[in-house]
Structure formats: C-alpha cells, structure tokens
PyMOL Python script that loads the backbone (N, CA, C, O; Angstrom):
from pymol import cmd

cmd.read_pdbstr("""\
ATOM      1  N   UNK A   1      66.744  22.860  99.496  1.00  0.00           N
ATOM      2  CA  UNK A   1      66.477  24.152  98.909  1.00  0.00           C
ATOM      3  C   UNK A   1      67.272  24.344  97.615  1.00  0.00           C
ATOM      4  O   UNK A   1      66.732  24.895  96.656  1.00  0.00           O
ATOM      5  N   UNK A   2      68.929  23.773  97.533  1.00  0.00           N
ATOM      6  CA  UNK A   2      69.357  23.859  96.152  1.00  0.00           C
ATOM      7  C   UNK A   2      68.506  23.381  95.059  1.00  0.00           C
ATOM      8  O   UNK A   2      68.470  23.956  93.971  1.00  0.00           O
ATOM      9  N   UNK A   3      67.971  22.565  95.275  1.00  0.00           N
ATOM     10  CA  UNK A   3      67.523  21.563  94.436  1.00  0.00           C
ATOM     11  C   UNK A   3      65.809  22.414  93.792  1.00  0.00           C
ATOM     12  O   UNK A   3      65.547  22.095  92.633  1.00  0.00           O
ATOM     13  N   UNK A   4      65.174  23.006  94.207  1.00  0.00           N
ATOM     14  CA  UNK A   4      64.363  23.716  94.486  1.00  0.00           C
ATOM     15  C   UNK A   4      64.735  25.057  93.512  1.00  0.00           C
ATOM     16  O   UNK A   4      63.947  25.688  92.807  1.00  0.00           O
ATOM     17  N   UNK A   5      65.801  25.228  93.650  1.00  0.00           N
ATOM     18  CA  UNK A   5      66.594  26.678  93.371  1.00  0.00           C
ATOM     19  C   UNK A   5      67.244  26.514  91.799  1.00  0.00           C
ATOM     20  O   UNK A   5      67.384  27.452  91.014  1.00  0.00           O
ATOM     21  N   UNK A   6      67.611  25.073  91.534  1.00  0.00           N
ATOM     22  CA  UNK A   6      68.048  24.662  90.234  1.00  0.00           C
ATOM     23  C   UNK A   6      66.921  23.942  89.374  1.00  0.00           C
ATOM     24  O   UNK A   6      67.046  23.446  88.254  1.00  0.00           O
ATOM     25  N   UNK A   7      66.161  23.987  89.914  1.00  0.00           N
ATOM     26  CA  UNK A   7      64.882  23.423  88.887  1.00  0.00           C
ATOM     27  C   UNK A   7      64.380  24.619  87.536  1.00  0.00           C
ATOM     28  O   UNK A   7      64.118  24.376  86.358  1.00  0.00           O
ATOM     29  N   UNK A   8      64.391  26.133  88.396  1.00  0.00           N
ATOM     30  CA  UNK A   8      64.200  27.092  87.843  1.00  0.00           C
ATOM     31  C   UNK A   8      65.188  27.107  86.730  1.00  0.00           C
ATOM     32  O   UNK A   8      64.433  26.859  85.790  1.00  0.00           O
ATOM     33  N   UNK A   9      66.084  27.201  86.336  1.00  0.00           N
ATOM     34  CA  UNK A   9      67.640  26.749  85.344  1.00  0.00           C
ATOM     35  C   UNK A   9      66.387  26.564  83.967  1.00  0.00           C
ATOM     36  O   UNK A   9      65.305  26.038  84.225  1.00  0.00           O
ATOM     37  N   UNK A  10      66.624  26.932  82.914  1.00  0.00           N
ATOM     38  CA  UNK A  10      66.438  26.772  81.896  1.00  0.00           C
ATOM     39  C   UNK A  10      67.696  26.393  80.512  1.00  0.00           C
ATOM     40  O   UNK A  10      68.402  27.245  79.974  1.00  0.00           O
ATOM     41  N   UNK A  11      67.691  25.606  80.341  1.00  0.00           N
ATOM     42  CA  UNK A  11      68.629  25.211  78.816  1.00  0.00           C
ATOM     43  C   UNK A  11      68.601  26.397  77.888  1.00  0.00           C
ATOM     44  O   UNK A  11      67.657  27.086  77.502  1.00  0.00           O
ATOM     45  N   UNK A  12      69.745  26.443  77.663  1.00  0.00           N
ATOM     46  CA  UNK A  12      69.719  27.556  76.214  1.00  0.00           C
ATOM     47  C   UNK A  12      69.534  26.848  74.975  1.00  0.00           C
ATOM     48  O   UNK A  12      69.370  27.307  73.844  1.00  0.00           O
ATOM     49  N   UNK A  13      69.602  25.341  75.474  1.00  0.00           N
ATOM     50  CA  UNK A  13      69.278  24.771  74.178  1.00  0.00           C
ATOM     51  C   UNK A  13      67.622  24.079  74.000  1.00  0.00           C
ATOM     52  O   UNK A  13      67.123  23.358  73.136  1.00  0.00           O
ATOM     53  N   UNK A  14      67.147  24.628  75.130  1.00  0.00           N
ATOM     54  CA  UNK A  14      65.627  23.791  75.296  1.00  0.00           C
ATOM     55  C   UNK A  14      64.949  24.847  74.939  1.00  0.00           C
ATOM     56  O   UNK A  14      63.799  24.690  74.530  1.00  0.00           O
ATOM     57  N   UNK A  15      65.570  26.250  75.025  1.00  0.00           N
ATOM     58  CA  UNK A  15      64.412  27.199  74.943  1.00  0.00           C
ATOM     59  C   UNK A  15      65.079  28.321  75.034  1.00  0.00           C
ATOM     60  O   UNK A  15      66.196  28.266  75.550  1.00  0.00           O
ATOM     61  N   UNK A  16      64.558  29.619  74.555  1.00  0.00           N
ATOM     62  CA  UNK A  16      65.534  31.048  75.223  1.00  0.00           C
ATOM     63  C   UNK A  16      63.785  31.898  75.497  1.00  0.00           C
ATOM     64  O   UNK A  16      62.619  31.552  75.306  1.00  0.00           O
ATOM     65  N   UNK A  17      64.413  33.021  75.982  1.00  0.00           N
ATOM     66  CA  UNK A  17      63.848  33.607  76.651  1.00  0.00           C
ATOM     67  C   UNK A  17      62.420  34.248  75.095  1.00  0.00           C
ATOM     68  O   UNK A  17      62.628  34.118  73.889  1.00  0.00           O
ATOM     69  N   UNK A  18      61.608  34.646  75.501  1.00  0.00           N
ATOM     70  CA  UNK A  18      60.685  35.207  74.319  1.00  0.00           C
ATOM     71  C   UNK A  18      60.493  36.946  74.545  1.00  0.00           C
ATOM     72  O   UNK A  18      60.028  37.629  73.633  1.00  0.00           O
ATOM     73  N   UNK A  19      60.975  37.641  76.066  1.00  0.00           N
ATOM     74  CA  UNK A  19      60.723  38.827  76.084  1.00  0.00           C
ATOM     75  C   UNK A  19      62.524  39.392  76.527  1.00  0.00           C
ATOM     76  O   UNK A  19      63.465  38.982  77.208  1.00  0.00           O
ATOM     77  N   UNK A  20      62.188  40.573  75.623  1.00  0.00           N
ATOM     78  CA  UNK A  20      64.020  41.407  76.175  1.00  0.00           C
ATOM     79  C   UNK A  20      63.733  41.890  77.674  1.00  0.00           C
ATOM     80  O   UNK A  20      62.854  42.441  78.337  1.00  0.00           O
ATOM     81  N   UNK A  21      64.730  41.467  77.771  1.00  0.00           N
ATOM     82  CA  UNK A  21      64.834  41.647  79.496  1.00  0.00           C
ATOM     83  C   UNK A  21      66.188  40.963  79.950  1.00  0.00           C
ATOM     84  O   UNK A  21      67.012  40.336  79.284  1.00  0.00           O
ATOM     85  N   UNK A  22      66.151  41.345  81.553  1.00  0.00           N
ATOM     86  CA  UNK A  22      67.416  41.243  82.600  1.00  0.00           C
ATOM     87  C   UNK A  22      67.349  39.482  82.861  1.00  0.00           C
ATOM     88  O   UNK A  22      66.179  39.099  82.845  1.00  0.00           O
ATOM     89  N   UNK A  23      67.982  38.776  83.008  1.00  0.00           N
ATOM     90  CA  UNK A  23      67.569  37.321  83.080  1.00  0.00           C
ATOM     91  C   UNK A  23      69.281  37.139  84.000  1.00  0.00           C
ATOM     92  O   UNK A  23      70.286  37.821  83.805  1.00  0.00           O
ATOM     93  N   UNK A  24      69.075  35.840  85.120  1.00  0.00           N
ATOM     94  CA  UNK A  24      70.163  35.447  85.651  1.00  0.00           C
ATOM     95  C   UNK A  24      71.125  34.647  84.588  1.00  0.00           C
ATOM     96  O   UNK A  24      70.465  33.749  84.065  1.00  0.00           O
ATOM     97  N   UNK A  25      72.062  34.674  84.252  1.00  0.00           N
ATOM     98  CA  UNK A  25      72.611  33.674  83.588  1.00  0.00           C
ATOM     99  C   UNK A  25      74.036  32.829  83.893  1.00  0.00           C
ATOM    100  O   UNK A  25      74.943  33.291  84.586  1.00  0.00           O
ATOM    101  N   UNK A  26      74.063  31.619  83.304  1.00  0.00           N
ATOM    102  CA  UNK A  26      75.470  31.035  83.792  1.00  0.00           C
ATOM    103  C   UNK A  26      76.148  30.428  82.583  1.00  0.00           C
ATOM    104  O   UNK A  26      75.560  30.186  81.529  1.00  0.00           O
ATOM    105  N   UNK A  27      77.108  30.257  82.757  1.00  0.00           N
ATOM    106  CA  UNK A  27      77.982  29.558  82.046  1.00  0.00           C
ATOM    107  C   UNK A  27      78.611  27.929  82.669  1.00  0.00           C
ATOM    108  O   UNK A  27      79.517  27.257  82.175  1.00  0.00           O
ATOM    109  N   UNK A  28      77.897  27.667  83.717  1.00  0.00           N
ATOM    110  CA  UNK A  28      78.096  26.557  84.328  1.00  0.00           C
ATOM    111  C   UNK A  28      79.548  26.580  85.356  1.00  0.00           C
ATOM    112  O   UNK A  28      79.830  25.560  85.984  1.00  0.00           O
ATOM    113  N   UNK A  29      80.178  27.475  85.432  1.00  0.00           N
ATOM    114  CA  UNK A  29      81.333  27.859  86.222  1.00  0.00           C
ATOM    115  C   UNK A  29      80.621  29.723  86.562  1.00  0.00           C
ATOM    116  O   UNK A  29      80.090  30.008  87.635  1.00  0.00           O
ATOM    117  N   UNK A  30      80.711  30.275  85.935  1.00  0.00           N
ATOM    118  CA  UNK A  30      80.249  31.715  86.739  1.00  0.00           C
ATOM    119  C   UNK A  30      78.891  31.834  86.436  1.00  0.00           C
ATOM    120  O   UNK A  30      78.347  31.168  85.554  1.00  0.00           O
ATOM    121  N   UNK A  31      78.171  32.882  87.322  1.00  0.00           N
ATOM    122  CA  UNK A  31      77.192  33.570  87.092  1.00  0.00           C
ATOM    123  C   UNK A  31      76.850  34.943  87.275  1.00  0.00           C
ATOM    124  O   UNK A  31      77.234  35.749  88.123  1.00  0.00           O
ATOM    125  N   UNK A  32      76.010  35.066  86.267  1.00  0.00           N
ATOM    126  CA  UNK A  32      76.259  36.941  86.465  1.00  0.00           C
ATOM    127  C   UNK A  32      74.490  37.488  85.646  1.00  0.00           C
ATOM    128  O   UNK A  32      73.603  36.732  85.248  1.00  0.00           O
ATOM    129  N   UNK A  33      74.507  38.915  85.637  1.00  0.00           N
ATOM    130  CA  UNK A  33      73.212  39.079  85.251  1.00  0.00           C
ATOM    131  C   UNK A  33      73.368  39.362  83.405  1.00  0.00           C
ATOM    132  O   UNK A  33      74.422  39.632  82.829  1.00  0.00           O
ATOM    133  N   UNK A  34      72.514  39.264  83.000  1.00  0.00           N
ATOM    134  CA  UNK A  34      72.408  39.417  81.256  1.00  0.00           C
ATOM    135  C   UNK A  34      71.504  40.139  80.837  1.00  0.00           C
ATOM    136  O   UNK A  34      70.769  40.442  81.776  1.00  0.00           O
ATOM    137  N   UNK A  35      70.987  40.836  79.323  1.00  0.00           N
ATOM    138  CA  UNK A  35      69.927  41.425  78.773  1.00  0.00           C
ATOM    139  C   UNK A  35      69.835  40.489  77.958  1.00  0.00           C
ATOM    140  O   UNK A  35      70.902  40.052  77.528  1.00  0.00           O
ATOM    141  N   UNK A  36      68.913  40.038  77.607  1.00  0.00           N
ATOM    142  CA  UNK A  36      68.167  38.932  75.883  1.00  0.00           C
ATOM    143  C   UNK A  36      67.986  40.366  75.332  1.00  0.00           C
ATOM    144  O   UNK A  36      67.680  41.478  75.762  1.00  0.00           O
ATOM    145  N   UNK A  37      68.295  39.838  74.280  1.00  0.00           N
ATOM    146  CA  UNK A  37      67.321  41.202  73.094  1.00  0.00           C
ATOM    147  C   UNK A  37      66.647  39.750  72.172  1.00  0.00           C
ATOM    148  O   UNK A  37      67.098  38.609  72.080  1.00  0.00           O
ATOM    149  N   UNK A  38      65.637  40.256  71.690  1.00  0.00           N
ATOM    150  CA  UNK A  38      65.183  39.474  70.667  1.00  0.00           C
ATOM    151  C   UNK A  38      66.005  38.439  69.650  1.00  0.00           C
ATOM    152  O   UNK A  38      66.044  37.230  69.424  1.00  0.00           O
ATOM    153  N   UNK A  39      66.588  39.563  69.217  1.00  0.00           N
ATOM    154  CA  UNK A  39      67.795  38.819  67.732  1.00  0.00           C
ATOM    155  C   UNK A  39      68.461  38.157  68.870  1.00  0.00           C
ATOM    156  O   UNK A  39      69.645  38.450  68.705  1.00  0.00           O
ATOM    157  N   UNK A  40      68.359  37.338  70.067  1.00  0.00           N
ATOM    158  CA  UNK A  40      68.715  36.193  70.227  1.00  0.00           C
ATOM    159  C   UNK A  40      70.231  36.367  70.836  1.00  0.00           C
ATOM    160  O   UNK A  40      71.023  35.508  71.225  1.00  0.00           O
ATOM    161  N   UNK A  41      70.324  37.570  70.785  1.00  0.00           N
ATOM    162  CA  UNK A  41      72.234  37.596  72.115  1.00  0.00           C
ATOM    163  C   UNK A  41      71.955  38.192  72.838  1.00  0.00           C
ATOM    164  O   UNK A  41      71.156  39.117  72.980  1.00  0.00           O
ATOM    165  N   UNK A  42      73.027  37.389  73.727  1.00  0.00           N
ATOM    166  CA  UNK A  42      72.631  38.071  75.704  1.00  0.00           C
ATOM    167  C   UNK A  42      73.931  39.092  75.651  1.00  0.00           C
ATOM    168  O   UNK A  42      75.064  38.972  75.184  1.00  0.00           O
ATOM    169  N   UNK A  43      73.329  40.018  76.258  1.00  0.00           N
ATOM    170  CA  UNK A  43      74.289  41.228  76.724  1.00  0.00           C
ATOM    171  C   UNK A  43      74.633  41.284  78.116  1.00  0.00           C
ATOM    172  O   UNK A  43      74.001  41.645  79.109  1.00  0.00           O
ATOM    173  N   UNK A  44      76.204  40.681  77.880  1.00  0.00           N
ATOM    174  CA  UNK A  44      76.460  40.816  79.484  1.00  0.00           C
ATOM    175  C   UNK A  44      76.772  41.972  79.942  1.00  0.00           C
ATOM    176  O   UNK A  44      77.463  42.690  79.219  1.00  0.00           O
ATOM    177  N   UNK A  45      76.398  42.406  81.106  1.00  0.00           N
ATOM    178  CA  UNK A  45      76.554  44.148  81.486  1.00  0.00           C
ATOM    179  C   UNK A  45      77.642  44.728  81.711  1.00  0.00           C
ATOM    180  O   UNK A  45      78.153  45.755  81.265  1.00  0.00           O
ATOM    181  N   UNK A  46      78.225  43.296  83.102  1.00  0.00           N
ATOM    182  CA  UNK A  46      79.863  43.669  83.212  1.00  0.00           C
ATOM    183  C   UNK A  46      80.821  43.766  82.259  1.00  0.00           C
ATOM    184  O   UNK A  46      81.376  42.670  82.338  1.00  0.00           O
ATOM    185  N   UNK A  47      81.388  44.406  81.378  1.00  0.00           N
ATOM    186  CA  UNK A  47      82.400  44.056  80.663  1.00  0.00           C
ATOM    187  C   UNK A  47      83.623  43.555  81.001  1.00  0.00           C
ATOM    188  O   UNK A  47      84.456  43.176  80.177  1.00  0.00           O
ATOM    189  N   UNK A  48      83.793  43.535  82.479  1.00  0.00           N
ATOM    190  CA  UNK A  48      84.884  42.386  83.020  1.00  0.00           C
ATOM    191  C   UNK A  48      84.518  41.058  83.401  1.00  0.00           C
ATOM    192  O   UNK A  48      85.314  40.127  83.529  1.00  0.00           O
ATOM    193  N   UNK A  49      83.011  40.995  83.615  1.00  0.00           N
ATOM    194  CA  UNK A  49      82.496  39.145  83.919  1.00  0.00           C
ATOM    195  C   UNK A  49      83.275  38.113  83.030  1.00  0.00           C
ATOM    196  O   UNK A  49      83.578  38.013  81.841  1.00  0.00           O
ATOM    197  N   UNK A  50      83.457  37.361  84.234  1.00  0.00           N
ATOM    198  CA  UNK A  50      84.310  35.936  83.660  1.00  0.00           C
ATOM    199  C   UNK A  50      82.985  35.698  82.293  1.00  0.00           C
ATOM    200  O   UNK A  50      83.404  35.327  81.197  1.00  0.00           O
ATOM    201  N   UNK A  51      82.140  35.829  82.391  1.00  0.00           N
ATOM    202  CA  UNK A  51      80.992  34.741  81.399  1.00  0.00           C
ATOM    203  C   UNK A  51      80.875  35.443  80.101  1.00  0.00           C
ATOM    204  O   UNK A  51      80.575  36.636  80.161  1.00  0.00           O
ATOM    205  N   UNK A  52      81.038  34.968  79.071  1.00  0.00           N
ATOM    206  CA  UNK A  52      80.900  35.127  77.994  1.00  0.00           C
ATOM    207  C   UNK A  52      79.778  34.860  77.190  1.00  0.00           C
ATOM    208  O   UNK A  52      79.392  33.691  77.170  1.00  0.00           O
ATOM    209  N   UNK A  53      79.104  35.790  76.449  1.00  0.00           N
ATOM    210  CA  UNK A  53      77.698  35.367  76.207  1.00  0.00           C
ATOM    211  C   UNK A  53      77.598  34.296  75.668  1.00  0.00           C
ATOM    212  O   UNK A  53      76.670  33.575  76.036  1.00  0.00           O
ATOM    213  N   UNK A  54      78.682  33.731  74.417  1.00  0.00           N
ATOM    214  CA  UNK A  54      78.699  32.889  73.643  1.00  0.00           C
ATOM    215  C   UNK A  54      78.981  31.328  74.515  1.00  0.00           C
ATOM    216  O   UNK A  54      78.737  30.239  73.996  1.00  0.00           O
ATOM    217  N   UNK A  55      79.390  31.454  75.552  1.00  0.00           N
ATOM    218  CA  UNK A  55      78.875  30.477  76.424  1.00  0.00           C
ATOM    219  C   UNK A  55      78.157  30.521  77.524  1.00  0.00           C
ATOM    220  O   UNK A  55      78.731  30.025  78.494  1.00  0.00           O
ATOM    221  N   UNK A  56      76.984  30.987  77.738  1.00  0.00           N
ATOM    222  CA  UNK A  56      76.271  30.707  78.336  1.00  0.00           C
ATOM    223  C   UNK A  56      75.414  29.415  78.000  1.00  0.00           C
ATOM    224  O   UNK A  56      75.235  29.029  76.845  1.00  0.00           O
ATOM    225  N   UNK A  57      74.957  28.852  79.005  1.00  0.00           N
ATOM    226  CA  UNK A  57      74.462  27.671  78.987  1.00  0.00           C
ATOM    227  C   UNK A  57      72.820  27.617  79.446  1.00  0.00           C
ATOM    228  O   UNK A  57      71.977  26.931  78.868  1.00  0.00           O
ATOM    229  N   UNK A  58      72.559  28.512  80.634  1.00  0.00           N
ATOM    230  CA  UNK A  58      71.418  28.102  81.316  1.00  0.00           C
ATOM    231  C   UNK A  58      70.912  29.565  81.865  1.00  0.00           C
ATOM    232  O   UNK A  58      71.654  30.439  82.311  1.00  0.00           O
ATOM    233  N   UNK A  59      69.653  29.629  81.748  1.00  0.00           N
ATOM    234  CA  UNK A  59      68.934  31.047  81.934  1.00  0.00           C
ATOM    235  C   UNK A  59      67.863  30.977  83.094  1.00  0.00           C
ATOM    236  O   UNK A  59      67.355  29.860  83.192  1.00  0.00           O
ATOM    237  N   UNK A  60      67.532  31.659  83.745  1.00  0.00           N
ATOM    238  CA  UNK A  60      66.144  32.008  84.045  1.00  0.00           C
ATOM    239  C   UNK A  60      65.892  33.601  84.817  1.00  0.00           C
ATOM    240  O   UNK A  60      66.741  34.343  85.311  1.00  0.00           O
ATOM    241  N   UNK A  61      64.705  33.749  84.728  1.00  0.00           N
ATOM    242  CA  UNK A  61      64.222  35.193  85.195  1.00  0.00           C
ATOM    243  C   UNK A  61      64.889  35.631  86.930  1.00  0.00           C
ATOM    244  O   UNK A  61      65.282  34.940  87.870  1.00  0.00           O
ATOM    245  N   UNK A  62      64.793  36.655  86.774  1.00  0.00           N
ATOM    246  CA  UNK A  62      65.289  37.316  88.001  1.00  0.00           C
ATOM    247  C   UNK A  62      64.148  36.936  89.182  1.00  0.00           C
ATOM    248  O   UNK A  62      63.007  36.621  88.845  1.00  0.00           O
ATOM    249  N   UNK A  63      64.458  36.981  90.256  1.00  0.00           N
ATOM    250  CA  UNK A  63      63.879  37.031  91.735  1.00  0.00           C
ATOM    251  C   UNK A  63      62.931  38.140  92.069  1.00  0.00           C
ATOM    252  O   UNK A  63      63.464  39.214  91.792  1.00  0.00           O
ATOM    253  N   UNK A  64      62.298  38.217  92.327  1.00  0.00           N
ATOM    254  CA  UNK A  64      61.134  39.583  92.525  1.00  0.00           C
ATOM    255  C   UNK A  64      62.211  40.007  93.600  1.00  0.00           C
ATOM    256  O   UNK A  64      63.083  39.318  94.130  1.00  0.00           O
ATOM    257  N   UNK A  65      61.915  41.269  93.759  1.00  0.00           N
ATOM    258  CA  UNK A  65      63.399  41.629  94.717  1.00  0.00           C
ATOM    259  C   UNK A  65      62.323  41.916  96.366  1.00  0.00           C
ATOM    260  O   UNK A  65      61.105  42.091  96.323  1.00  0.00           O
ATOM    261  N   UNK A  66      63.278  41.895  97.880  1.00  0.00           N
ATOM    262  CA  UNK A  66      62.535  41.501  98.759  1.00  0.00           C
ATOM    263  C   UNK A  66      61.446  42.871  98.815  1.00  0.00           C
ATOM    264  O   UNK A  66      61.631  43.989  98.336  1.00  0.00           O
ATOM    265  N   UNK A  67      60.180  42.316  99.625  1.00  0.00           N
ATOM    266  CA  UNK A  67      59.817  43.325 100.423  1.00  0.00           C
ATOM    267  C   UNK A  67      60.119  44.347 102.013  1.00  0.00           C
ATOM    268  O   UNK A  67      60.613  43.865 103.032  1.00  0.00           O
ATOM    269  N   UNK A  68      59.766  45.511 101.887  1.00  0.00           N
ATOM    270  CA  UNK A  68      59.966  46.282 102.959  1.00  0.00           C
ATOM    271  C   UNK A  68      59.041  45.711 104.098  1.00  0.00           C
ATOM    272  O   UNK A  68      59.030  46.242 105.208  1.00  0.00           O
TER     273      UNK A  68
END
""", "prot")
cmd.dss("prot")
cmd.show_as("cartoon", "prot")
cmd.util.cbc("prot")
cmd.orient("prot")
C-alpha cells in the first residue's frame, strides 16, 4: 500500500501544480498541507511547520475526504 501511496508524489521539478489550490506537500523529512497560487509559491498555512516552502520537494492533490 506504501508504494501505491507514493506513486501519487509529484516532483516539483517535473511539474507544479496548474490550478491554486490546497495540495499535500513535503520536504522529504516533514509533511504538511500548502496553497499553490499561480505566480508559482506554496503557502504554507502553519506558520510554525517544520517545511519551508522554498524546500519543498514533492506535491500532490489532497484525498477526497471520507464518506458518511
């Protein structure tokens, strides 16, 4: 199932996101949630998250969240 779960992982250097939005992101040691804006920087929400936008490494879209 990891394996399954890390396929989804996108490169920040293969590609970034094309719509502003909430996206999972990592820095390859933490992970936490982000905003893309267009002009191309991620806004991390926490202002105490270990992850720093300027290193982030790897992106992908959020989880549809469960059903009732």
């Amino acid at each position: 199932m990891e394996t399954e779960a890390m396929s989804n992982w996108i490169r920040c250097k293969d590609r970034l996101p094309t719509v502003c939005d909430d996206y999972l992101v990592t820095d390859l040691e933490f992970y936490e949630i982000a905003h893309f804006n267009l002009s191309g920087v991620w806004d991390v929400h926490d202002g105490y998250s270990p992850v720093r936008s300027e290193r982030i490494t790897h992106w992908m879209p959020l989880p549809e969240p469960p059903q009732p």
